[in-house]
C-alpha positions as CSV (number, residue, x, y, z in Angstrom):
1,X,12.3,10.8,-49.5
2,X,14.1,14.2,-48.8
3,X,11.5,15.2,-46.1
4,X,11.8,11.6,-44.2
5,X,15.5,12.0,-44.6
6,X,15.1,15.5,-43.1
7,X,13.5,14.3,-40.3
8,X,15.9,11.1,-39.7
9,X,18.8,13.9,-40.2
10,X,17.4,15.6,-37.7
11,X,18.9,13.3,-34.8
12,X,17.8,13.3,-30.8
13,X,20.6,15.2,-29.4
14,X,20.9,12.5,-26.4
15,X,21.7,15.4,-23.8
16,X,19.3,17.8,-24.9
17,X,16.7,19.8,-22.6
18,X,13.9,17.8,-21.7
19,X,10.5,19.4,-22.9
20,X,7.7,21.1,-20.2
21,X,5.7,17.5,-19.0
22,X,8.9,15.3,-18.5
23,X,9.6,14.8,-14.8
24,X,13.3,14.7,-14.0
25,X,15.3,14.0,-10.7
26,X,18.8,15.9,-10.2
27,X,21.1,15.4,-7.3
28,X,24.3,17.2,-6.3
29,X,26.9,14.6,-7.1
30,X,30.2,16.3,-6.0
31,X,32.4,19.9,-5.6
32,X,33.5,21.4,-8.6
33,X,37.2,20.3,-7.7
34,X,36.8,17.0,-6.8
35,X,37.9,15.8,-10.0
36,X,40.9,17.0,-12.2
37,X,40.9,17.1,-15.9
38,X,41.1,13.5,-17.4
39,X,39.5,11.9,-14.0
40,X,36.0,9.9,-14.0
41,X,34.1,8.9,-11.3
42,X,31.0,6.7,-10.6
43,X,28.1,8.6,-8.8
44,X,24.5,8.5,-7.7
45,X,21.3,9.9,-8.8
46,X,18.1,8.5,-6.6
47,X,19.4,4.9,-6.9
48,X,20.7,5.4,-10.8
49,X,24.4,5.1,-11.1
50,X,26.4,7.0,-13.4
51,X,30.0,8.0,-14.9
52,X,31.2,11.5,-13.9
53,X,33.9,12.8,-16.1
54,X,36.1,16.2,-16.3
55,X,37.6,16.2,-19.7
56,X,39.2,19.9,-20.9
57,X,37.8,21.4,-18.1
58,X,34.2,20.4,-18.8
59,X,31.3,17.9,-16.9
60,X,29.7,15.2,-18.4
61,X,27.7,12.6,-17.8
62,X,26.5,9.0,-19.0
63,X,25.8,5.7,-18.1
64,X,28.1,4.1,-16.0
65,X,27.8,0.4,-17.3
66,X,29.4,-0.8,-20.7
67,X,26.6,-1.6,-22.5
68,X,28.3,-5.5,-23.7
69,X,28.3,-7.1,-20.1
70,X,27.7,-4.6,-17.9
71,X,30.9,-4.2,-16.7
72,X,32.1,-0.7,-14.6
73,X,32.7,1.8,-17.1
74,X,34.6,4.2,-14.4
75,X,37.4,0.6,-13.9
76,X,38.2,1.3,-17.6
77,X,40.7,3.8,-19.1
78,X,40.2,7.2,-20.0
79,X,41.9,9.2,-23.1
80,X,40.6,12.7,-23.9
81,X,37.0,12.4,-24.9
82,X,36.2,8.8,-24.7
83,X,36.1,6.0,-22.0
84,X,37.3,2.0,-22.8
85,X,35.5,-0.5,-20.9
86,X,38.3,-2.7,-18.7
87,X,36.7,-6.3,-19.8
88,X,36.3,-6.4,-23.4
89,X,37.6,-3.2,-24.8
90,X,34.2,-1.3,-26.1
91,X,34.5,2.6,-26.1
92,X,32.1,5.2,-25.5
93,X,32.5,9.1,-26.2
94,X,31.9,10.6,-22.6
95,X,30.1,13.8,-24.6
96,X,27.1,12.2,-26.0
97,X,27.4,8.5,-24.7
98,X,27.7,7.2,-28.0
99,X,29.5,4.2,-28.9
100,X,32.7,4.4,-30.6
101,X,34.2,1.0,-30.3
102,X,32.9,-2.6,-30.0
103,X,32.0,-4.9,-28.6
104,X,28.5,-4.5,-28.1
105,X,25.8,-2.7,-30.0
106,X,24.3,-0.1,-27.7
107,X,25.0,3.1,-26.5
108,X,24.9,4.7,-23.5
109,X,22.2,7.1,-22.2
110,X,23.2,10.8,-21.5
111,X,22.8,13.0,-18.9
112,X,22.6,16.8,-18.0
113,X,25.5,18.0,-16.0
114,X,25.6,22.1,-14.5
115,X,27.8,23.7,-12.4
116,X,26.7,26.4,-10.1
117,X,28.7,27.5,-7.0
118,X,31.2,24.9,-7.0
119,X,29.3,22.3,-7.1
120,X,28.1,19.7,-9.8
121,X,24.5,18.8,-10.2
122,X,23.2,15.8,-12.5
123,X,19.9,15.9,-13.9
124,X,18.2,12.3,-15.0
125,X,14.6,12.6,-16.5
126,X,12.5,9.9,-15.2
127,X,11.4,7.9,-17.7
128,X,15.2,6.6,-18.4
129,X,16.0,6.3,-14.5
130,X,16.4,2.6,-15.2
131,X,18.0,2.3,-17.9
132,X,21.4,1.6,-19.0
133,X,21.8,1.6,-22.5
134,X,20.4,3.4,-25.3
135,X,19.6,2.1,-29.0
136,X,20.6,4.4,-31.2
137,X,18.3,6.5,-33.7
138,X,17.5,4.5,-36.5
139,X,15.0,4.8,-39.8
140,X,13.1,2.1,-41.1
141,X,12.6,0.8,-45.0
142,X,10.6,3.1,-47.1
143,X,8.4,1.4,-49.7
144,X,9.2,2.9,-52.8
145,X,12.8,3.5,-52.4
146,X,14.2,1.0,-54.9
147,X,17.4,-0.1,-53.8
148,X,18.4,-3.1,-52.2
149,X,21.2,-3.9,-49.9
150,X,22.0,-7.5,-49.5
151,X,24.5,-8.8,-46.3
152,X,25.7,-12.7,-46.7
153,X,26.1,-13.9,-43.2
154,X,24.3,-13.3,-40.3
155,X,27.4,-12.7,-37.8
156,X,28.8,-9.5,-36.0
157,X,29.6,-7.7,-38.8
158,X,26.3,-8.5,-40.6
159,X,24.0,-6.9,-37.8
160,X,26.4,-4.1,-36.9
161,X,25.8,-3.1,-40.4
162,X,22.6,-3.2,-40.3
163,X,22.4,-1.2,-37.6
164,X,24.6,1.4,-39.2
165,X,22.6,2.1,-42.4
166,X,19.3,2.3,-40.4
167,X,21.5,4.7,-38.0
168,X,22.7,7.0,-41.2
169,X,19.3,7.7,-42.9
170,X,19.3,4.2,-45.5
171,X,15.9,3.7,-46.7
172,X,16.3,0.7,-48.7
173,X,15.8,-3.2,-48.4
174,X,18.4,-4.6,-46.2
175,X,18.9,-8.5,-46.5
176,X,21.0,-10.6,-44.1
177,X,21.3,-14.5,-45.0
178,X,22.5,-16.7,-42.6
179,X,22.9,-20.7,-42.7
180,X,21.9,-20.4,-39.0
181,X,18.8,-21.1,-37.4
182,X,18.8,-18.7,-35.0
183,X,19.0,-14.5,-36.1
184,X,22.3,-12.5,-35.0
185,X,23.5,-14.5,-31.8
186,X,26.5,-13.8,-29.4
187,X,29.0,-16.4,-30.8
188,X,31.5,-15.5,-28.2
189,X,29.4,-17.3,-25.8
190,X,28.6,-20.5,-27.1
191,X,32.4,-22.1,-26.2
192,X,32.4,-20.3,-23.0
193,X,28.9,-21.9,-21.6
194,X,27.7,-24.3,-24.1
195,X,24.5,-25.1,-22.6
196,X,22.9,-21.4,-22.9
197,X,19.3,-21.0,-24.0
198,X,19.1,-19.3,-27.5
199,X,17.0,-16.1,-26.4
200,X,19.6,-15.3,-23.8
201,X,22.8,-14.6,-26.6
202,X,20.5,-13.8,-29.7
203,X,21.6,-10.1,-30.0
204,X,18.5,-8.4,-31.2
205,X,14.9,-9.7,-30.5
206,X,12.2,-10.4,-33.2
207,X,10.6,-7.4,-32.8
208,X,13.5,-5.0,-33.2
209,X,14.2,-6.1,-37.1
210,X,10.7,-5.8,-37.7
211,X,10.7,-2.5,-35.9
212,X,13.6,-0.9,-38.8
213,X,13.0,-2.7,-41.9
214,X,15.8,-5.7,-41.6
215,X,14.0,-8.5,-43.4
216,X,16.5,-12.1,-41.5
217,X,16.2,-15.0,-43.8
218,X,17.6,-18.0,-41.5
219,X,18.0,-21.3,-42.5
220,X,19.6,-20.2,-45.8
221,X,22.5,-20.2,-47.8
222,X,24.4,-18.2,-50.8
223,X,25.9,-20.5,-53.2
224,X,27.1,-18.4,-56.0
225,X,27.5,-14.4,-56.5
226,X,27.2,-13.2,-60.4
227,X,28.7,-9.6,-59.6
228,X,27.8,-9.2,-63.7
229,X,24.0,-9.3,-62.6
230,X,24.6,-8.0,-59.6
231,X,22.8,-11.2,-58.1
232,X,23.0,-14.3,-56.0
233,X,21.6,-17.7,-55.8
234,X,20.5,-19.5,-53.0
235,X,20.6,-22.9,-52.2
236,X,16.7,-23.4,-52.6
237,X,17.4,-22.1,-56.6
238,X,16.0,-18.7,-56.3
239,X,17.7,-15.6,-57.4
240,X,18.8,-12.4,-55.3
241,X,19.7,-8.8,-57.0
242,X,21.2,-7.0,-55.1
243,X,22.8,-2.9,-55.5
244,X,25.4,-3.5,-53.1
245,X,26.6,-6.3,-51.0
246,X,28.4,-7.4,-48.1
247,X,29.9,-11.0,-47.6
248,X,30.4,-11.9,-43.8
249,X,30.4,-15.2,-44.0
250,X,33.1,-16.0,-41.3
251,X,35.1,-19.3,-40.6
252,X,34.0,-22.9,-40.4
253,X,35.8,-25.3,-37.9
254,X,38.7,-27.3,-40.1
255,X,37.7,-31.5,-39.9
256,X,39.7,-33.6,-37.8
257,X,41.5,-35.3,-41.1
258,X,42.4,-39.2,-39.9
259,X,40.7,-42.1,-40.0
260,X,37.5,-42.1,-38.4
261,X,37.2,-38.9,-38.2
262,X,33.4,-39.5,-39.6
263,X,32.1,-41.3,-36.6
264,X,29.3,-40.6,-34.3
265,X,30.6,-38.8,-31.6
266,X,33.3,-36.5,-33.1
267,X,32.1,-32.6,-33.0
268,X,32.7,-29.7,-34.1
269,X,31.6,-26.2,-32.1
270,X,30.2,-23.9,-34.8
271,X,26.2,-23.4,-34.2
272,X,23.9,-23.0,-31.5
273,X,22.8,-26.5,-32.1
274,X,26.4,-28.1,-31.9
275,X,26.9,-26.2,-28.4
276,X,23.9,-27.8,-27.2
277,X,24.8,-31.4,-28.1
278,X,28.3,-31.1,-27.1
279,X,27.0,-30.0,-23.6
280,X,24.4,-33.0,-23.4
281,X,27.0,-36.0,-25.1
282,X,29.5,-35.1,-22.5
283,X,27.6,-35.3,-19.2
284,X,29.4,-37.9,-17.1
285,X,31.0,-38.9,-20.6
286,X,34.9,-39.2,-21.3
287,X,35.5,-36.4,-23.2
288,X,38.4,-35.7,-25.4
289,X,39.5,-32.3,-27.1
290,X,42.1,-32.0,-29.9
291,X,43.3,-28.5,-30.3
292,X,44.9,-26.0,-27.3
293,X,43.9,-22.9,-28.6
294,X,41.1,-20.8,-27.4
295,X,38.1,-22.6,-28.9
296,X,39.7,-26.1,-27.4
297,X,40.5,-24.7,-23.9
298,X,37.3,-23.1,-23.0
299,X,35.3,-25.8,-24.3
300,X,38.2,-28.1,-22.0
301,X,37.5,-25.4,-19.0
302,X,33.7,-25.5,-19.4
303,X,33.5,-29.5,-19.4
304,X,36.0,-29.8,-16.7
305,X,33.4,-30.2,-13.9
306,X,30.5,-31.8,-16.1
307,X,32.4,-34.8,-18.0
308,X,33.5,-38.3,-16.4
309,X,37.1,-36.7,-17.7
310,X,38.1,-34.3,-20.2
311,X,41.8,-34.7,-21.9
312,X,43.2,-32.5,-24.2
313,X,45.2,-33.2,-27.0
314,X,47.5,-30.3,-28.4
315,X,50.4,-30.1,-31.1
316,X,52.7,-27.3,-29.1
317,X,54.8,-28.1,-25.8
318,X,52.3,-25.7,-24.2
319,X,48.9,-24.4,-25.0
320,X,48.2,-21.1,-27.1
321,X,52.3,-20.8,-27.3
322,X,52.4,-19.5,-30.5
323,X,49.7,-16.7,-29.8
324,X,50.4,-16.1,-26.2
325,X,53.8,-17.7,-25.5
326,X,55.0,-20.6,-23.2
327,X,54.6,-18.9,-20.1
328,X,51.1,-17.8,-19.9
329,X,50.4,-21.6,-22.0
330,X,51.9,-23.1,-19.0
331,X,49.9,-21.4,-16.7
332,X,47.0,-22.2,-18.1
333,X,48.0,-25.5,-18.8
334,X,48.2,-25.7,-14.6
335,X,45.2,-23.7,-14.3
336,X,42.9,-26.7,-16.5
337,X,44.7,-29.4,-14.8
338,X,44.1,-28.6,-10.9
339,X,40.8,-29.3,-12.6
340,X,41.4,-32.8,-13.5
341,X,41.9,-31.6,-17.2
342,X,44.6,-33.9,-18.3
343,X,46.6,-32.6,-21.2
344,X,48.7,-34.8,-24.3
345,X,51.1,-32.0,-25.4
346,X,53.5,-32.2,-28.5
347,X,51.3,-35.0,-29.6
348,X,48.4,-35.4,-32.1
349,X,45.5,-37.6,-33.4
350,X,46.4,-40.6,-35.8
351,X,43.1,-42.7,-35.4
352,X,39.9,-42.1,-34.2
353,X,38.5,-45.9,-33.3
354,X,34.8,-46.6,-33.3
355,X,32.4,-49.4,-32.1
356,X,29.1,-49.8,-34.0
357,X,29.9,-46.6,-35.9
358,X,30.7,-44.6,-32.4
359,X,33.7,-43.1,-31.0
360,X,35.4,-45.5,-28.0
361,X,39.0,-44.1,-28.4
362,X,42.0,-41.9,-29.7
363,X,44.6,-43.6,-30.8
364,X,47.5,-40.5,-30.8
365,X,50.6,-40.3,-33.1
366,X,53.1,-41.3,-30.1
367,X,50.7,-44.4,-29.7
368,X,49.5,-43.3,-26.4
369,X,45.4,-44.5,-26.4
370,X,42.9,-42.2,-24.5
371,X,39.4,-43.9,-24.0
372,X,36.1,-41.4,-25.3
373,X,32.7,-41.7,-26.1
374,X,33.3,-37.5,-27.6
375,X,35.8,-35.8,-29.6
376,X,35.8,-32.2,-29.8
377,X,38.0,-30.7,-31.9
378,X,39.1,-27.1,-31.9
379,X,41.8,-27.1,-34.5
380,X,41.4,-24.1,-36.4
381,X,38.6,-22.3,-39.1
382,X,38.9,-22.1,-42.6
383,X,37.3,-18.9,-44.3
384,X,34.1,-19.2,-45.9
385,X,34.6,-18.3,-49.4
386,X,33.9,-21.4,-51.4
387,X,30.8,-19.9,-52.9
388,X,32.7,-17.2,-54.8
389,X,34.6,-19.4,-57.1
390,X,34.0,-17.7,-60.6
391,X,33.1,-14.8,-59.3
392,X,36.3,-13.0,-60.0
393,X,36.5,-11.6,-56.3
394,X,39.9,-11.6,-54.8
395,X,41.0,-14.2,-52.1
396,X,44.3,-14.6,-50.7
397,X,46.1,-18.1,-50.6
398,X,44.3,-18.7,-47.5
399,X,40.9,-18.3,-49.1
400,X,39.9,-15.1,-47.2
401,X,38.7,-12.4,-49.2
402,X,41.0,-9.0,-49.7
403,X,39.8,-5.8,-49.0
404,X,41.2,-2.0,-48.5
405,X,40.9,-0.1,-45.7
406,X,37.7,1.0,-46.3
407,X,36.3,-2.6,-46.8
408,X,35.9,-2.8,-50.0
409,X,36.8,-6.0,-52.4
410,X,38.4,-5.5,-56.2
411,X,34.3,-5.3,-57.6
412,X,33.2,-2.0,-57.3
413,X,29.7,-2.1,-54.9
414,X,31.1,-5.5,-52.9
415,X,32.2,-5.0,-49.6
416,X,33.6,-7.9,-47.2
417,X,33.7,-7.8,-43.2
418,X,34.3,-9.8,-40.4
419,X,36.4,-13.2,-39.7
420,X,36.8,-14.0,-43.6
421,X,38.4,-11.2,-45.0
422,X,42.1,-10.5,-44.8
423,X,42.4,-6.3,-44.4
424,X,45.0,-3.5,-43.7
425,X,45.9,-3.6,-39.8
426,X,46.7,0.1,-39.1
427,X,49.5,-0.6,-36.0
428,X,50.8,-3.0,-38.4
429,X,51.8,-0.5,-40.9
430,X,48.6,-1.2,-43.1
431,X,50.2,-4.9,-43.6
432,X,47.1,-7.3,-44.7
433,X,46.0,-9.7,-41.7
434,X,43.1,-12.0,-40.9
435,X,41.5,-11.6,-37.6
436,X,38.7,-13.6,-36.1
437,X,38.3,-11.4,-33.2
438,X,34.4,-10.2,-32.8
439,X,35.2,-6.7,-32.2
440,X,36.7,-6.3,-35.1
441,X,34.0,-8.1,-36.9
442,X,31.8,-5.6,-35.4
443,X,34.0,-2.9,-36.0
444,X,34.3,-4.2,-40.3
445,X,30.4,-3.8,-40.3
446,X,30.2,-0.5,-39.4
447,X,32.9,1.2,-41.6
448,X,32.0,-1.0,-44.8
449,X,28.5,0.5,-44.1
450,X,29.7,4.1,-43.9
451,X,31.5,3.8,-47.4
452,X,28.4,1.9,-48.7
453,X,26.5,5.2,-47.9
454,X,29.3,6.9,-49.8
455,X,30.8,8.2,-46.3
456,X,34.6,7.3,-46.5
457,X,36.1,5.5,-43.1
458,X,38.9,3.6,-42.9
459,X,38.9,0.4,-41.2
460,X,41.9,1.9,-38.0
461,X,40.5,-0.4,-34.9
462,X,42.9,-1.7,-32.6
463,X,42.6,-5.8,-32.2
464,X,40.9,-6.2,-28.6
465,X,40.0,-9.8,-27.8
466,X,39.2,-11.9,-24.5
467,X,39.3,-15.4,-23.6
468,X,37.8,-17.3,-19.9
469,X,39.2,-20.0,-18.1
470,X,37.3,-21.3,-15.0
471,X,36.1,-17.8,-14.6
472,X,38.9,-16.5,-14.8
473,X,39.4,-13.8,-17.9
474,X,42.5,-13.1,-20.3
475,X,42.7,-10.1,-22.0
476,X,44.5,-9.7,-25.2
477,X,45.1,-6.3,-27.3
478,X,47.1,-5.5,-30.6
479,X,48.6,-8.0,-33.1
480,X,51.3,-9.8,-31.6
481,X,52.2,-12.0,-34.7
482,X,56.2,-12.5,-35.4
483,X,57.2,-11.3,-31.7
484,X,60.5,-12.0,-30.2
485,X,60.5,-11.6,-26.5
486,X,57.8,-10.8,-23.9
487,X,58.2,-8.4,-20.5
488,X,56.3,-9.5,-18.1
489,X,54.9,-7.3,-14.8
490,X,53.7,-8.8,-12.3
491,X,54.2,-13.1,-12.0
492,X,52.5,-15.0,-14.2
493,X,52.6,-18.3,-11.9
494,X,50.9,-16.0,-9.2
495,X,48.3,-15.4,-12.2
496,X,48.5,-12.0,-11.6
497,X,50.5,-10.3,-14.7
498,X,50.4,-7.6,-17.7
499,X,53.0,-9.3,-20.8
500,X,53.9,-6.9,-23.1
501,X,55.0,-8.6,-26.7
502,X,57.9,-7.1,-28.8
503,X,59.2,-7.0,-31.7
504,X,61.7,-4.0,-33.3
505,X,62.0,-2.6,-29.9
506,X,58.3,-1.6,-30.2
507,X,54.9,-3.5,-27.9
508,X,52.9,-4.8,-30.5
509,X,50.6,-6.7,-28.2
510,X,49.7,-6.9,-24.4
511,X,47.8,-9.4,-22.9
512,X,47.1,-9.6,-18.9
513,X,45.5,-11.8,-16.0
514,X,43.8,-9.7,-13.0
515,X,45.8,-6.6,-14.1
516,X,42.4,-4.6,-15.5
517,X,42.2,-1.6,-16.9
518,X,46.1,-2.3,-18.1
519,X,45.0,-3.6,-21.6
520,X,42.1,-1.6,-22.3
521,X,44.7,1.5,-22.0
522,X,47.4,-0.2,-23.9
523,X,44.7,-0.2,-26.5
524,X,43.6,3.2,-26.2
525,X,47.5,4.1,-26.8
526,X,47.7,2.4,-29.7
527,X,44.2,3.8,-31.1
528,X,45.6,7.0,-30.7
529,X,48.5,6.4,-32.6
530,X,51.2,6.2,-30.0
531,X,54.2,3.9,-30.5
532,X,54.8,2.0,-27.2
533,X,58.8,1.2,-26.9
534,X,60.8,-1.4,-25.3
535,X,62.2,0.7,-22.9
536,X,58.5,1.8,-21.7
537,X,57.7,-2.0,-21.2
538,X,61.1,-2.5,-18.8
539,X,60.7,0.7,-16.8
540,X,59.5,-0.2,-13.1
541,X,57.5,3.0,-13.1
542,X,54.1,2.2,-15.2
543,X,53.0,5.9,-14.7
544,X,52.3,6.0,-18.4
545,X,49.8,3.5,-17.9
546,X,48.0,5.5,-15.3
547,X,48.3,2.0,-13.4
C-alpha cells in the first residue's frame, strides 16, 4: 500500500515544466504593467483563451472558463488568490487552477507564465491546447485493501465525495446507492429544461467510475442502517457492511394532500423520468402548477410556450416572498405573465376533480375552478430520513439529520451531506440550518470526505444558489432567513437590480438580476469573513464592491 500511496502522494504539480518531447506554444500576452495587483484579464494563446492574473505582484495563469457552464471566469470577482465565477458562484485558486468552491466538479488546467523585459509570456503545451478543464489526480481501488466506504444517495454530495477520497490517496471500496436510474445527474437542470436527454446532465460517464474504483448501484434503495453492525439493508434483502458511511439522501417533493390528489395526471418533479413525462403530458395540455417557489416557477417559465396554458397557484400575495421578498416576487410574477402564465395568488388547492380516474380540474379554496388535464406541484421537500428510524441517529423536528461542522452525525464513523442534513452555517454564527442548495451539497461531500480520511475541515461555505426565468438568471448568495428590510440598487421593475437583505444592521443575503459579478463578490466577502453593514448597502458609492 505505502509505495502506491507514495506514488498517489506524489501529485502532478499542474504548472510544472513540461519534460524534453512535449511540444508547447507560448505567446507574448501583454507588458509587465498592464495589470495592477488584484486585476485579471482574459488573453490569447494560438486560439486558446485564458485568465491572466497579478495577485501580490506575481503572474499566473489558467483556464479562462468556469469549469460548471462555461461561463467567463475574467466577469467573476477576484479576492487575493482565488477567482469566483459571476453565474453560479464556483471558485478556483488562480495559483494551481484548482477548484476551491462548487458548483461543478473540475478544475481548471494551468499554465506557465515568465516575465522577461517587461513583458509577459504564456507557455501552453500542446496536447491541452483545447482543453478547458482538468480532472483532478485521482487513485483507484486496491484489491486487498479491506475497508469499505459506503455513500447512501447518489446526489451532489455523494459523487463529490467520491471524487475527494480517490483525490486524497483512499484505496478502499467506495459504494454509492441511489434509488435513481440514472448515475450522478445534474438535478439543477431537470426543472429548468425538462425535456433534456439523460447523457447530456449525467455528471460523470460510465467509464470514469470504472476508471477509479467507484462501484454505482442504481435502481436501489437503503431501508434500514444497524450502526451496531455497522451495516445496511437493502430493499432486495441483502446486507451491506460498511467501515464508514455517508447518508445523502436529499429531499422528496411533499404530496399535494386534498382529495384527489391520487389521480392520473397529478406530478411531482423529482427523477429524470418525472421530467420527461411532465414535458410530454403538457404539450398543448392545460397545465396547472401549485406552488410559487423556485421548483414551481421554472417548471411555470419552462411550460409557458409549450402548454395550451399554464396557471399557477401560490399561497403568498407574491411569488418566492418569503425567500426573496414582494418586490422581486412581483417582478417575476410580471415577468411569467407577459408570457400568458396566469397566476391564483393567496389561494390554494381544496379539490383535485377527476374523470375516469384523470385530472379535468382544480377546484381552489376561494372556489375559483381552473380547467387541467396536469397538476404539477412544487410545494416543498421533505428530508429523506425515514429509513433511520431505530437507528439512534439524530434528526431534528424536521426529520433532517444533525451534524457538526465537520459533517459528522452523533455515531462515530457516520457522516451526513447534502439537502437532508441540518448543519452549522458559519455567517450565521454556527446556528444549525437546512439548505437544499447544490453547491452546498457539493461542498458537504467534500469536507465529510476530508474528516473521513481523518483530515479535519470544517464545513465554512457561503450559500450560493441561482434560479432561471425565461432565460433570464437570479442570483442569490448568503442566508437571508428572518430579514427585516431590503436595499435595493438599481430598479427592480427595470429588472436590472442588486437587493441586499438585512437584519441587525448587517447584509445577510444579496440576490441580483443583470447586475453580475455583484453576488459572486458579495459572497467572496462573506467567505472571507467580512461583516457587510447597513450603511455599506445605502452608500451611493459601491467601490467596495469593485462594481
Amino acid at each position: 500500500m505505502s509505495g502506491a500511496r507514495n506514488q498517489c502522494l506524489a501529485e502532478m504539480n499542474q504548472c510544472q515544466e513540461p519534460g524534453e518531447d512535449q511540444e508547447e506554444v507560448t505567446g507574448m500576452v501583454c507588458q509587465e504593467t498592464d495589470l495592477k495587483d488584484g486585476q485579471m484579464k482574459e488573453v490569447t494563446v494560438e486560439d486558446q483563451k485564458v485568465l491572466l492574473v497579478r495577485t501580490h505582484g506575481q503572474y499566473s495563469a489558467v483556464g479562462s472558463q468556469c469549469s460548471h457552464y462555461n461561463a467567463p471566469l475574467a466577469k467573476g470577482a477576484l479576492v487575493g488568490n482565488r477567482v469566483r465565477c459571476p453565474f453560479h458562484g464556483a471558485c478556483f485558486n488562480v495559483r494551481t487552477g484548482d477548484i476551491e468552491e462548487y458548483p461543478g466538479l473540475d478544475s481548471l488546467p494551468c499554465y506557465k507564465v515568465r516575465v522577461e523585459d517587461g513583458k509577459v509570456y504564456v507557455t501552453i503545451n500542446k496536447n491541452s491546447l483545447k482543453l478547458t478543464k482538468r480532472v483532478k489526480e485521482m487513485c483507484s481501488v486496491v484489491p486487498d485493501v479491506k475497508h469499505t466506504i459506503l455513500l447512501i444517495g447518489g446526489g451532489p454530495a455523494a459523487l463529490v465525495c467520491a471524487e475527494t477520497l480517490r483525490q486524497n490517496c483512499y484505496q478502499g471500496r467506495i459504494i454509492m446507492v441511489t434509488k435513481d436510474s440514472l448515475p450522478p445527474f445534474d438535478k439543477t437542470k431537470l426543472s429548468k429544461a425538462l425535456n433534456v436527454d439523460s447523457s447530456s446532465i449525467v455528471l460523470r460517464p460510465h467509464e470514469f467510475y470504472q476508471q477509479y474504483g467507484i462501484e454505482v448501484w442504481t435502481q436501489k434503495e437503503v431501508v434500514s442502517v444497524s450502526p451496531a453492525d455497522k451495516a445496511v439493508k437493502l430493499n432486495d434483502g441483502t446486507l451491506q457492511h460498511f467501515d464508514q458511511l455517508l447518508i445523502s439522501t436529499g429531499c422528496r417533493a411533499k404530496q399535494l394532500n386534498c382529495p384527489g390528489s391520487d389521480l392520473m395526471g397529478v406530478k411531482l418533479l423529482q427523477s429524470y423520468e418525472d421530467a420527461k413525462e411532465i414535458h410530454s403530458s403538457c404539450l398543448g395540455q392545460k397545465a396547472v402548477v401549485v406552488g410559487a417557489s423556485f421548483i414551481g416557477m421554472e417548471v411555470a417559465s419552462y411550460l409557458s410556450d409549450k402548454a395550451a396554458s399554464v396557471a399557477m397557484v401560490g399561497t403568498t400575495r407574491y411569488p418566492y416572498e418569503r425567500s426573496l421578498g414582494s418586490e422581486i416576487g412581483k417582478m417575476s410574477m410580471q415577468m411569467l405573465e407577459e408570457h400568458n402564465v396566469k397566476f391564483f395568488m393567496n389561494d390554494g388547492v381544496a379539490e383535485v376533480k377527476g374523470e375516469n380516474g384523470k385530472v379535468k380540474a382544480v377546484v381552489l379554496k376561494s372556489g375559483t375552478v381552473l380547467e387541467a388535464d396536469v397538476v404539477i406541484a412544487g410545494i416543498g421537500v421533505i428530508p429523506n430520513s425515514d429509513f433511520l428510524a431505530g437507528s439512534e441517529l439524530e434528526v431534528d423536528s424536521r426529520k433532517a439529520v444533525v451534524v457538526d461542522k465537520f459533517m459528522r452525525t452523533n455515531i462515530p464513523d457516520i457522516f451526513s451531506a447534502g439537502d437532508v442534513t441540518s448543519f452549522p452555517l458559519t455567517i450565521r454564527g454556527d446556528q444549525p440550518v437546512n439548505i437544499g442548495h447544490w453547491q452546498m451539497s457539493q461542498a458537504h461531500g467534500r469536507v465529510a470526505a476530508l474528516n473521513m480520511l481523518k483530515k479535519p475541515t470544517k464545513i465554512e461555505s457561503v450559500p450560493f444558489f441561482w434560479t432561471v426565468l425565461l432565460g433570464k438568471s437570479i442570483r442569490y448568495t448568503g442566508y437571508g432567513e428572518g430579514y427585516t428590510e431590503i436595499i435595493f440598487k438599481g430598479k427592480v421593475e427595470e429588472r436590472k437590480f442588486l437587493a441586499f437583505y438585512i437584519k441587525d444592521e448587517v447584509v445577510v443575503a444579496a440576490a441580483s438580476l443583470m447586475f453580475d459579478p455583484a453576488v459572486a463578490r458579495v459572497a467572496e466577502l462573506m467567505a472571507t469573513g467580512q461583516i457587510l453593514t447597513k450603511a455599506q448597502a445605502q452608500a451611493d458609492d459601491l467601490s467596495w464592491l469593485q462594481m
